[in-house]
DSSP file (Angstrom, degrees, kcal/mol; ACC not computed):
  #  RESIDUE AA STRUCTURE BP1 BP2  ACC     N-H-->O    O-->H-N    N-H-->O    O-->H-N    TCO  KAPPA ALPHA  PHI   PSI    X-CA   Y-CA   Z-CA
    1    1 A X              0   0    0      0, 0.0     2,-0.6     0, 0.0     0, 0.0   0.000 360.0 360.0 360.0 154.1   62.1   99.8  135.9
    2    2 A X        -     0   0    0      1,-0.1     5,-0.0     4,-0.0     0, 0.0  -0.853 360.0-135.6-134.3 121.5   65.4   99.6  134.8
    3    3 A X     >  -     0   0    0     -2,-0.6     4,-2.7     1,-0.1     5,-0.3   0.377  23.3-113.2 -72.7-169.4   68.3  101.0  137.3
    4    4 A X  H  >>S+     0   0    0      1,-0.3     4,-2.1     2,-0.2     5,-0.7   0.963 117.8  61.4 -88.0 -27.9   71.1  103.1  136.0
    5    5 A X  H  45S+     0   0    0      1,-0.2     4,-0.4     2,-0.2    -1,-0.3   0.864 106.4  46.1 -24.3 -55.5   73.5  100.9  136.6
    6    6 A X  H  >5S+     0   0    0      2,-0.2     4,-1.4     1,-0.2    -1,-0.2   0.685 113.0  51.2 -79.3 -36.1   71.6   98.4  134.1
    7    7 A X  H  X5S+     0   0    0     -4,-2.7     4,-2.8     2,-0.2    -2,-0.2   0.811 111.5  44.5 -65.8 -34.9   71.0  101.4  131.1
    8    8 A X  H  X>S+     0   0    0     -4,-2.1     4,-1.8    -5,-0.3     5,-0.5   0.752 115.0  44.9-106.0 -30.5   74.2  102.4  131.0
    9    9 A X  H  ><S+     0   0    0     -5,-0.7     4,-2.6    -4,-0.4     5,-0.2   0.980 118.4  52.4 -58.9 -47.2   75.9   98.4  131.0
   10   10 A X  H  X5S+     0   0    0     -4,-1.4     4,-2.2     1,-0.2    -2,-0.2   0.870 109.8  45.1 -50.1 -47.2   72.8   97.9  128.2
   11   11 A X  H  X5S+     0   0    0     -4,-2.8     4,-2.0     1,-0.2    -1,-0.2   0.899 111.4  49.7 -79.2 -15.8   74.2  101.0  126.3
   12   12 A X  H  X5S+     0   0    0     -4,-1.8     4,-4.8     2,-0.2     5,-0.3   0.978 112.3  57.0 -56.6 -42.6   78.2   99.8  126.5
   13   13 A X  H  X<S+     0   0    0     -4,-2.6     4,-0.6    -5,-0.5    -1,-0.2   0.872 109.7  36.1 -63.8 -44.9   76.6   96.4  125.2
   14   14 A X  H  X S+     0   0    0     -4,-2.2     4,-2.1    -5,-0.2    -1,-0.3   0.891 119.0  57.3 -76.7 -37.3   75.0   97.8  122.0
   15   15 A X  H  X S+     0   0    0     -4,-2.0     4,-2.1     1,-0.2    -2,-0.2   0.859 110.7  39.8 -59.3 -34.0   78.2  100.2  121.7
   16   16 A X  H  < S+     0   0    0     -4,-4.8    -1,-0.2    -5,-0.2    -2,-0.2   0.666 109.2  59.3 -91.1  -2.0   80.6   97.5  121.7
   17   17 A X  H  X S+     0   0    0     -4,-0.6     4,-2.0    -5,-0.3    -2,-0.2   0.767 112.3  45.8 -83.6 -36.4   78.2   95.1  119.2
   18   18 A X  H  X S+     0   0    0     -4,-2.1     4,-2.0     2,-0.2     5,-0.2   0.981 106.9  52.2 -71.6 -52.9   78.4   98.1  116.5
   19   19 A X  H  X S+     0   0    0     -4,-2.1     4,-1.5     2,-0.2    -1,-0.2   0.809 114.7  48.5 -69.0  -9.8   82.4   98.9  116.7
   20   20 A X  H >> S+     0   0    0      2,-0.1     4,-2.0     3,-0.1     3,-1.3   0.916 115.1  46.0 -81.5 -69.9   82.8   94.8  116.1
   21   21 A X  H >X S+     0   0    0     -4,-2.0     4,-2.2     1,-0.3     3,-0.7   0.685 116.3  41.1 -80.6 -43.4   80.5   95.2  113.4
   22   22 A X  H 3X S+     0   0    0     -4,-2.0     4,-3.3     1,-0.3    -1,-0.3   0.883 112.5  52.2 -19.9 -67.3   82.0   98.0  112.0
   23   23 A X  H << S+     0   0    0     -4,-1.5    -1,-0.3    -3,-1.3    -2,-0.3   0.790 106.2  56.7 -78.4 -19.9   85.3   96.8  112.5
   24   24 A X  H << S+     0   0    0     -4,-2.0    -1,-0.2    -3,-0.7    -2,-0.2   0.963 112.9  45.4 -67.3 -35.0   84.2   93.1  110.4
   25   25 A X  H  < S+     0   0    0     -4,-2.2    -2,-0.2    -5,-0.2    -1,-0.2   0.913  92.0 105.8 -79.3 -31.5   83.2   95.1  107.5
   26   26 A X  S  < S-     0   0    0     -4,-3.3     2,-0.2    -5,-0.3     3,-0.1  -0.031  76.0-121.6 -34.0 141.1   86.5   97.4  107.6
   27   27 A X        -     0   0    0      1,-0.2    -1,-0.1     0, 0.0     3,-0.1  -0.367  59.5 -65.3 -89.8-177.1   89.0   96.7  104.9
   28   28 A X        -     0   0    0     -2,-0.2    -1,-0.2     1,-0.1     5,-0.1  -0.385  64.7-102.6 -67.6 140.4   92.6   95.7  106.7
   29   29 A X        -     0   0    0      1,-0.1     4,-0.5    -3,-0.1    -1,-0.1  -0.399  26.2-131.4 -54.7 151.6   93.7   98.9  108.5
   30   30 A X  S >> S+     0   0    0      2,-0.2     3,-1.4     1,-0.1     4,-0.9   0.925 103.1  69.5 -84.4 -52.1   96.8  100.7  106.0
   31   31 A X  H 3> S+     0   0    0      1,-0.3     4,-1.2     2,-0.2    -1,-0.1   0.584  91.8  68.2 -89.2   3.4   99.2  101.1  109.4
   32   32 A X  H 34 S+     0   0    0      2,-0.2    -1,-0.3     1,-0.1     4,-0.2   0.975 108.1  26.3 -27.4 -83.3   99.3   97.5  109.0
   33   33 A X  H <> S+     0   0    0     -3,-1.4     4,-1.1    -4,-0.5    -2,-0.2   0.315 116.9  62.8 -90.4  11.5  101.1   97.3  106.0
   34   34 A X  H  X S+     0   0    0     -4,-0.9     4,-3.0     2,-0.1    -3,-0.2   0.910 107.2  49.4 -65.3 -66.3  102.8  100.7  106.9
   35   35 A X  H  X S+     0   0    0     -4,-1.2     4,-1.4     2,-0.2    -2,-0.2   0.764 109.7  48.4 -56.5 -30.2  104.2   98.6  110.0
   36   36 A X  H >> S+     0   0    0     -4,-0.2     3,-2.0     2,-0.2     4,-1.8   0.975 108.3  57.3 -78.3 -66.0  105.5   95.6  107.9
   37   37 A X  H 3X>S+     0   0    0     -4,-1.1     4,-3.4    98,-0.5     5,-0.5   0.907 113.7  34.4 -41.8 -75.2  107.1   97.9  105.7
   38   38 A X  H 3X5S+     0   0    0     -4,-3.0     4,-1.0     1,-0.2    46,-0.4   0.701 118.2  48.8 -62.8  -2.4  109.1   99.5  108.3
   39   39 A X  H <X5S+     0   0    0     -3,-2.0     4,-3.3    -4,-1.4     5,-0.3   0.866 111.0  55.1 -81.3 -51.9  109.6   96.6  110.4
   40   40 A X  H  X5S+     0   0    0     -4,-1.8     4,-3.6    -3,-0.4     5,-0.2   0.963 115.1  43.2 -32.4 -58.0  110.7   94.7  106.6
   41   41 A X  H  X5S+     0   0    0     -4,-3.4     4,-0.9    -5,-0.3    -1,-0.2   0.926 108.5  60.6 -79.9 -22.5  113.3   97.7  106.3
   42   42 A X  H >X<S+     0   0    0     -4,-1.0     4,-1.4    -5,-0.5     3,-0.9   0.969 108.3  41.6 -43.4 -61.2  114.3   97.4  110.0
   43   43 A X  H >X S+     0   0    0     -4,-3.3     4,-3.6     1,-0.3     3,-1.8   0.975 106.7  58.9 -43.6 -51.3  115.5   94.2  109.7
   44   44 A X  H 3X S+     0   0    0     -4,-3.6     4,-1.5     1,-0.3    -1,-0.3   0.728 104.4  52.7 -70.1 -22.1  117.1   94.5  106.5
   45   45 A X  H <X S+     0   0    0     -3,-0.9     4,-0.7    -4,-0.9    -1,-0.3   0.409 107.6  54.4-101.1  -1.5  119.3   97.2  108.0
   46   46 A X  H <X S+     0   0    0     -3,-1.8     4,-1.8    -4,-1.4    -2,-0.2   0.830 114.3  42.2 -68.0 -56.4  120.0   94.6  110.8
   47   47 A X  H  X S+     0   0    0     -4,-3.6     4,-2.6    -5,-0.2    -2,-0.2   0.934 109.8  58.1 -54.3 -56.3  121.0   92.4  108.1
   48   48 A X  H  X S+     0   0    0     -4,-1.5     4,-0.6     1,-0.3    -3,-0.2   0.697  99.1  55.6 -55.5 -36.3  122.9   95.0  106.2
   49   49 A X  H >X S+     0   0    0     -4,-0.7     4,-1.2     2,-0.2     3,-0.5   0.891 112.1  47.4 -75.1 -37.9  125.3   96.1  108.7
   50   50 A X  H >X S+     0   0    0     -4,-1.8     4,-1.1     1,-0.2     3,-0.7   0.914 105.5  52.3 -39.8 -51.4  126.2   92.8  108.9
   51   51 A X  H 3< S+     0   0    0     -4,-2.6    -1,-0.2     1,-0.3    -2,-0.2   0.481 114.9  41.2 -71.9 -14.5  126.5   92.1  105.7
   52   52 A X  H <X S+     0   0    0     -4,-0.6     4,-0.8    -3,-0.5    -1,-0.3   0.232 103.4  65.7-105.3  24.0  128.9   95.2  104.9
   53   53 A X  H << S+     0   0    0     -4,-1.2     4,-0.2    -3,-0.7    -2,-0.2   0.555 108.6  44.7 -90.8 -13.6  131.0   94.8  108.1
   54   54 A X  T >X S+     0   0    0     -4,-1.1     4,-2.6    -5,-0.4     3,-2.3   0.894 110.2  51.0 -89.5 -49.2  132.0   91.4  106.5
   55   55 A X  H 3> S+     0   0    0     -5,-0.4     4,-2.6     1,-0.3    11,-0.2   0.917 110.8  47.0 -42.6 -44.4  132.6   92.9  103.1
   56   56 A X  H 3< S+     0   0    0     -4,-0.8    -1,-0.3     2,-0.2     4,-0.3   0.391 112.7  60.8 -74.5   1.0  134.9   95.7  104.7
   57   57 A X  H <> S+     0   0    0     -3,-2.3     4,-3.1    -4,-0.2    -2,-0.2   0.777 115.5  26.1-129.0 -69.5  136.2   92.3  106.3
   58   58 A X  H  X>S+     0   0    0     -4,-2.6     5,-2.0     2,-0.2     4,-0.7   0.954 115.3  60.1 -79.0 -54.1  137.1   90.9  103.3
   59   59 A X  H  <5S+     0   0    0     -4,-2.6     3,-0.3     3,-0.2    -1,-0.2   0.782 109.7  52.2 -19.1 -47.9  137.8   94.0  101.1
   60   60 A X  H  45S+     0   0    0     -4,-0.3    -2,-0.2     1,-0.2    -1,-0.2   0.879 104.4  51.1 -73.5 -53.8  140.3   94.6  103.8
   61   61 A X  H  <5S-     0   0    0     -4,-3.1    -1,-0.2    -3,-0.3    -2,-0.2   0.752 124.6-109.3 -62.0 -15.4  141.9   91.2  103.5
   62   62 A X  T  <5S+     0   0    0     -4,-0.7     2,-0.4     1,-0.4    -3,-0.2   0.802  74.1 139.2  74.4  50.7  142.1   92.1   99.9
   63   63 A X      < -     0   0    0     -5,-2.0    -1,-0.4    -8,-0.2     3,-0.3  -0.972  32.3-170.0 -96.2 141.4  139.4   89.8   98.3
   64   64 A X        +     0   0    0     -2,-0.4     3,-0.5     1,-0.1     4,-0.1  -0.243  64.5  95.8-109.1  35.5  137.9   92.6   95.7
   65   65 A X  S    S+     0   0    0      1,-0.2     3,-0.2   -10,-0.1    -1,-0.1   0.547  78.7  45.9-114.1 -13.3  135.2   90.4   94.8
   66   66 A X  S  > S+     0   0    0     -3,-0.3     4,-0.8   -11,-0.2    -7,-0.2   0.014  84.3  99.3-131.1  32.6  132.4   91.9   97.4
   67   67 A X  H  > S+     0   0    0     -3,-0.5     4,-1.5     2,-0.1    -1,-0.1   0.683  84.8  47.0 -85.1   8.0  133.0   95.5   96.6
   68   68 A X  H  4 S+     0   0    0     -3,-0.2    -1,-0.1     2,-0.2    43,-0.1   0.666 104.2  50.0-114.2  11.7  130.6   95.5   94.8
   69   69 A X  H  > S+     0   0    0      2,-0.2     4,-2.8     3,-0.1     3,-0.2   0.572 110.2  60.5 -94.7 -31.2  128.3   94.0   96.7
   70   70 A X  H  X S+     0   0    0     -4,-0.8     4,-2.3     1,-0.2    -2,-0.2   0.986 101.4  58.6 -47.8 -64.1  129.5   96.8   99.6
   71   71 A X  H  X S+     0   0    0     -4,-1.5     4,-0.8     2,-0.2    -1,-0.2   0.425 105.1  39.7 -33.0 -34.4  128.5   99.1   97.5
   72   72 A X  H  > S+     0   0    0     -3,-0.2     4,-0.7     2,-0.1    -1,-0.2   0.682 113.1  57.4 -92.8 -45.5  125.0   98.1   97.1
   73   73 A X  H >X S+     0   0    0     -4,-2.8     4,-2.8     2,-0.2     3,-1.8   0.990 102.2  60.6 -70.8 -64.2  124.7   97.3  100.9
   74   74 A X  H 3X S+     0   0    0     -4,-2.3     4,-1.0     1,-0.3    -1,-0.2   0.732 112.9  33.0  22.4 -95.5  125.8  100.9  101.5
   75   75 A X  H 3X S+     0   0    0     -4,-0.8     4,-1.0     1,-0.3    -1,-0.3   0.610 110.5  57.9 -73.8  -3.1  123.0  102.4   99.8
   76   76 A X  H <X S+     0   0    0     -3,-1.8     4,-1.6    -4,-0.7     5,-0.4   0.697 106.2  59.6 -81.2 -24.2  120.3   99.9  100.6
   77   77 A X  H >X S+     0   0    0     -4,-2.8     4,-1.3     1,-0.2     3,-1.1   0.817 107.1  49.8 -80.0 -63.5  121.3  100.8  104.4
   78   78 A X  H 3< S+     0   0    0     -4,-1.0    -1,-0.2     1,-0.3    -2,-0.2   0.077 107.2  42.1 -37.1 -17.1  120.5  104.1  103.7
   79   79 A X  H >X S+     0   0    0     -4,-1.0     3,-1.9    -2,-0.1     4,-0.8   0.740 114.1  58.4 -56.5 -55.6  117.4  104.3  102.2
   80   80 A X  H X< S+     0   0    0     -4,-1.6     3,-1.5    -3,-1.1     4,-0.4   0.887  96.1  59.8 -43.1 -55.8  116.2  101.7  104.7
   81   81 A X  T 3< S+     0   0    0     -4,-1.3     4,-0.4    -5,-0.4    -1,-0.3   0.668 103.5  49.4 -53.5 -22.3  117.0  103.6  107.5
   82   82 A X  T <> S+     0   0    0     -3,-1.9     4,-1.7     2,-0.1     3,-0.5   0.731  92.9  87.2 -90.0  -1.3  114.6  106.6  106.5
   83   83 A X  T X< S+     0   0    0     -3,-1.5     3,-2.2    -4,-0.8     5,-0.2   0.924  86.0  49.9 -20.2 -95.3  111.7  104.1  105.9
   84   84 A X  T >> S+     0   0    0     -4,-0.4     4,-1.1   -46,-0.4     3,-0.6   0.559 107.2  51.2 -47.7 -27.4  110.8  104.1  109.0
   85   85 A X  H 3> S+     0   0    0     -3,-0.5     4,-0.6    -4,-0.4    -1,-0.3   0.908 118.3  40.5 -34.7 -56.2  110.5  108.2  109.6
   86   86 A X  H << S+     0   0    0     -3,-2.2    -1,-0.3    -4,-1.7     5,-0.2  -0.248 110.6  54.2-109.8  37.2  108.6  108.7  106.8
   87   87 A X  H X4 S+     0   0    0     -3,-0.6     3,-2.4     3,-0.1    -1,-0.2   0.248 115.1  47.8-155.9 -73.6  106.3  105.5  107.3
   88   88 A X  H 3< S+     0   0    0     -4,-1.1    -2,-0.2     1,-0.3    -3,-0.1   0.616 104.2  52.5 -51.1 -33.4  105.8  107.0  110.7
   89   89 A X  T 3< S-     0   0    0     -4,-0.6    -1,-0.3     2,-0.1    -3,-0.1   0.053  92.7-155.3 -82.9  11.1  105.0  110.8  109.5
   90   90 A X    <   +     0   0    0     -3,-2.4     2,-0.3    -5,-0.1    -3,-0.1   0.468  48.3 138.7  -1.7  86.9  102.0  108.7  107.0
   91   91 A X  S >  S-     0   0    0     -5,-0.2     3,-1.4     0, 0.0    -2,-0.1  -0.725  76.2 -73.5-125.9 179.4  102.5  111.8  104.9
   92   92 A X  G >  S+     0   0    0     -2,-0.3     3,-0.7     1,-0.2     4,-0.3   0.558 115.3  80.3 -50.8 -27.4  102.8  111.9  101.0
   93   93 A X  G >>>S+     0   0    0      1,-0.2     4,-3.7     2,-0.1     3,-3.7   0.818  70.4  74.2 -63.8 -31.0  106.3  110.4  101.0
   94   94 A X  G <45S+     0   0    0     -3,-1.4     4,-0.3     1,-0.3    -1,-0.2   0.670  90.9  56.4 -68.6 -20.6  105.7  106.6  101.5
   95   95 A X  G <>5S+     0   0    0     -3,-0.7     4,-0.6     2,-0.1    -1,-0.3   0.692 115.0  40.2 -64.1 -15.9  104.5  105.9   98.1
   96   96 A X  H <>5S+     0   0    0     -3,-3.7     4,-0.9    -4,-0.3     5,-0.2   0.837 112.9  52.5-108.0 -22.1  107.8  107.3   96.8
   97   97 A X  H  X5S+     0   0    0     -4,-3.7     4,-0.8     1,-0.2     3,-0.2   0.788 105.4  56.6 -65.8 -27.4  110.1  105.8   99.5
   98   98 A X  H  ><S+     0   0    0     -5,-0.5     4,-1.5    -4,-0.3    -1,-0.2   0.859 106.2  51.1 -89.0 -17.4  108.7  102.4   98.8
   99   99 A X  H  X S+     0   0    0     -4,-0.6     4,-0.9     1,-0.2    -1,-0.2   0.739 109.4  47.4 -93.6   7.9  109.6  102.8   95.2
  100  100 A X  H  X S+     0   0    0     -4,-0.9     4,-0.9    -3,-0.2    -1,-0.2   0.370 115.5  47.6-105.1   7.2  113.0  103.7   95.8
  101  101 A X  H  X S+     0   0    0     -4,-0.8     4,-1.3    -5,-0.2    -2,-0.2   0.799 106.6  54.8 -70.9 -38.7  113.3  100.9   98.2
  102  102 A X  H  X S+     0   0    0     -4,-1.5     4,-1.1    -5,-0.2    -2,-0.2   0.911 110.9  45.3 -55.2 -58.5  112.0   98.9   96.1
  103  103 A X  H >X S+     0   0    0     -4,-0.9     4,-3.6     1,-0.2     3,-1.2   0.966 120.1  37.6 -28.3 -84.9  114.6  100.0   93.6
  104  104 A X  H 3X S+     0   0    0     -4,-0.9     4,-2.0     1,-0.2    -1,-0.2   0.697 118.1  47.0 -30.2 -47.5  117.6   99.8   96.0
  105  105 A X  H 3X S+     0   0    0     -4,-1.3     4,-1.5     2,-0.2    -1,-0.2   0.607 106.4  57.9-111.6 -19.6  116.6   96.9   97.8
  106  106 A X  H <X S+     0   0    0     -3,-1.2     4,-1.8    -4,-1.1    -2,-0.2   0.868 119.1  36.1 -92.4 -57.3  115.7   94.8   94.2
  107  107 A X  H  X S+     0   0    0     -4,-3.6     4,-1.7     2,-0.2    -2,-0.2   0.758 112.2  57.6 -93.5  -4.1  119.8   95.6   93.2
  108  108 A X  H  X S+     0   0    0     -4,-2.0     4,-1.9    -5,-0.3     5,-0.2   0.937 107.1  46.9 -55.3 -46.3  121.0   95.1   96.5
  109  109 A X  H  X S+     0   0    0     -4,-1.5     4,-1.9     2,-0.2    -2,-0.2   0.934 109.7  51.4 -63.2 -42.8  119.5   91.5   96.6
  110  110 A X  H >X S+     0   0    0     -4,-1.8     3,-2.2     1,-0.2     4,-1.8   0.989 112.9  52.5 -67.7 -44.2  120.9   90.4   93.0
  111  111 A X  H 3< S+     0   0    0     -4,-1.7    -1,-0.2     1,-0.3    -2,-0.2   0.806 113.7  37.7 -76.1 -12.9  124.4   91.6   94.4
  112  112 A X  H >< S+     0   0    0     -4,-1.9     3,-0.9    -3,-0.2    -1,-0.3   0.604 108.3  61.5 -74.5 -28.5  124.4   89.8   97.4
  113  113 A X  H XX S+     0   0    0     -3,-2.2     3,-2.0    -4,-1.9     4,-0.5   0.745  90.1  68.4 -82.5 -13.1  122.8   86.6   96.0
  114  114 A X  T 3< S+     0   0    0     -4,-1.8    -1,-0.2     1,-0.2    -3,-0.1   0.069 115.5  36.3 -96.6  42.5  126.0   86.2   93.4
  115  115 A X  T <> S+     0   0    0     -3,-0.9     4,-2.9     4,-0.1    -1,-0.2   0.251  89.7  95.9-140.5   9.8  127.6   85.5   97.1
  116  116 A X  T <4 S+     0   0    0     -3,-2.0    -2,-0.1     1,-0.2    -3,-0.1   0.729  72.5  61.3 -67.0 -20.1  125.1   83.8   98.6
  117  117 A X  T  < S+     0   0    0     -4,-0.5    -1,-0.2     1,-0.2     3,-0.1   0.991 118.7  29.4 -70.2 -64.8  126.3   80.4   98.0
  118  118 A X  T  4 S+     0   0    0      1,-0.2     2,-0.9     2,-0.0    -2,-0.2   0.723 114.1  48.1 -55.2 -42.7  129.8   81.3  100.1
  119  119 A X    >X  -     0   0    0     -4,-2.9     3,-1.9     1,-0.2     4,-1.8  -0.864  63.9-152.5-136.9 112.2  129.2   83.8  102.8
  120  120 A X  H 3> S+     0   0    0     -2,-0.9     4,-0.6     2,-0.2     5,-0.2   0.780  91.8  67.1 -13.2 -70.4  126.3   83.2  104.8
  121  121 A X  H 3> S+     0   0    0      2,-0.2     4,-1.7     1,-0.2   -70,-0.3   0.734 102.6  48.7 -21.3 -53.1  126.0   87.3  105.5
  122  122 A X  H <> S+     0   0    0     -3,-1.9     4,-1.7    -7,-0.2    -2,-0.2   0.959 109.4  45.0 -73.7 -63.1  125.1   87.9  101.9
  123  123 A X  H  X S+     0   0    0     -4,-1.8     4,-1.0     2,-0.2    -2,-0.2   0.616 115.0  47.8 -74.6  -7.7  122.4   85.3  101.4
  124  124 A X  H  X>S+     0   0    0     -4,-0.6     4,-2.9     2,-0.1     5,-0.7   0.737 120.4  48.6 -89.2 -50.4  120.4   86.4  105.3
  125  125 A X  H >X5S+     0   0    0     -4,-1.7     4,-1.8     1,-0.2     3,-1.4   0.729 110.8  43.7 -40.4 -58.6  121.1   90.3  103.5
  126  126 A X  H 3X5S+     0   0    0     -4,-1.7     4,-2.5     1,-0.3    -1,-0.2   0.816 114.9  53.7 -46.9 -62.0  119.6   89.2  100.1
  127  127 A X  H 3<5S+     0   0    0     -4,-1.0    -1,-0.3    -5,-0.2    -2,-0.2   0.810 111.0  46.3 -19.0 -54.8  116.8   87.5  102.3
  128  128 A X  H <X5S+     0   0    0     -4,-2.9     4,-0.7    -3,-1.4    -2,-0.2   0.566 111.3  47.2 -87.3 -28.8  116.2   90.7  103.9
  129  129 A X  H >X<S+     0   0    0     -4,-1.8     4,-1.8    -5,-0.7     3,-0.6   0.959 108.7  53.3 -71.7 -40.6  116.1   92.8  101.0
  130  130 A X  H 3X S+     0   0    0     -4,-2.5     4,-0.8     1,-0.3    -2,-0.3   0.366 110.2  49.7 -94.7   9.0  113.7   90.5   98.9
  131  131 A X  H 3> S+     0   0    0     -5,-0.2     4,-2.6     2,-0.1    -1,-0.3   0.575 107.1  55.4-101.0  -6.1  111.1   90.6  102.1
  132  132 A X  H <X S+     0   0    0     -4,-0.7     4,-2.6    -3,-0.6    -2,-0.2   0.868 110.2  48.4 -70.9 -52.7  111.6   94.7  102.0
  133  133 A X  H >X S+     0   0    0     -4,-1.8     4,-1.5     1,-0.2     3,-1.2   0.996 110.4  49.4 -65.7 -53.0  110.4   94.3   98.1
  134  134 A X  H >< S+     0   0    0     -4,-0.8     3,-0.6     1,-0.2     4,-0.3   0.883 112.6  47.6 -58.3 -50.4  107.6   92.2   99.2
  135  135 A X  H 3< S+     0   0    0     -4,-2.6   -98,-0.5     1,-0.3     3,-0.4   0.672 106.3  58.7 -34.4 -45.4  106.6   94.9  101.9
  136  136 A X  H X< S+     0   0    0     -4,-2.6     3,-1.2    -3,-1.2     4,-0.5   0.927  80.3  88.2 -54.0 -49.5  106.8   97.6   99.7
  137  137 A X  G X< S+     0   0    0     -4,-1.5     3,-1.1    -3,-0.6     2,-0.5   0.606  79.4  57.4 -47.3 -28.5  104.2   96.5   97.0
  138  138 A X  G 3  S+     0   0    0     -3,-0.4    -1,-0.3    -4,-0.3  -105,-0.1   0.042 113.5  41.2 -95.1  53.2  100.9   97.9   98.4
  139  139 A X  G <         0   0    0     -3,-1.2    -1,-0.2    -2,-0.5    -2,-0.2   0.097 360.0 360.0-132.3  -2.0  102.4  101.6   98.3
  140  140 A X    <         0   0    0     -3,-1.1    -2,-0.1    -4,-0.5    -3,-0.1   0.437 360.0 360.0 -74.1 360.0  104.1  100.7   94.8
């Protein structure tokens, strides 16, 4: 006869053989790539302040030659920075935030790469942007 001790270890055993099988057939969880995304656009706004505190750097010194590349970092930080809000409220918004990130983050990188070769700043931002595009694509 089989004590209770031994039924209820027997029933964990069969509960925890179904949630593996479950979980092998399961397609990849979405807060996956919900999490890359905002992690993508974390970064990039790590990157970004960098990459305009050197622009206002240089603007300042009076080379005019990365304002416009300021400009772009600007608004790329600011998109970025609500990513993660609205990634985090998985409501209706994150399809539309990843295509204006996508946007943003697509003309941030060309204006940062036409400096990449010189200042170091530009080319990690540029990086940072074009792994933000990759992040986006399964909510585009």
């Amino acid at each position: 006869m089989l004590t209770r001790r031994q039924l209820m270890a027997a029933g964990a055993a069969v509960a925890a053989q179904a949630a593996v099988a479950r979980a092998a057939d399961a397609p990849p969880a979405a807060g996956d790539a919900s999490q890359s995304f905002a992690r993508a656009a974390a970064d990039c706004v790590v990157s970004g302040e960098a990459c305009m505190q050197h622009c206002l750097t240089e603007l300042a010194s009076g080379d005019k030659t990365l304002g416009e590349c300021a400009q772009m970092v600007n608004q790329m930080l600011a998109v970025c920075r609500a990513v993660g809000p609205i990634v985090d409220a998985k409501g209706k918004y994150v399809r539309g935030m990843a295509q204006l990130c996508t946007a943003v983050c697509s003309d941030c990188e060309q204006a940062c790469r036409k400096h990449a070769e010189h200042h170091t700043v530009c080319r990690t931002c540029a990086d940072a942007c074009a792994a933000v595009v990759a992040a986006a694509k399964p909510f585009v």
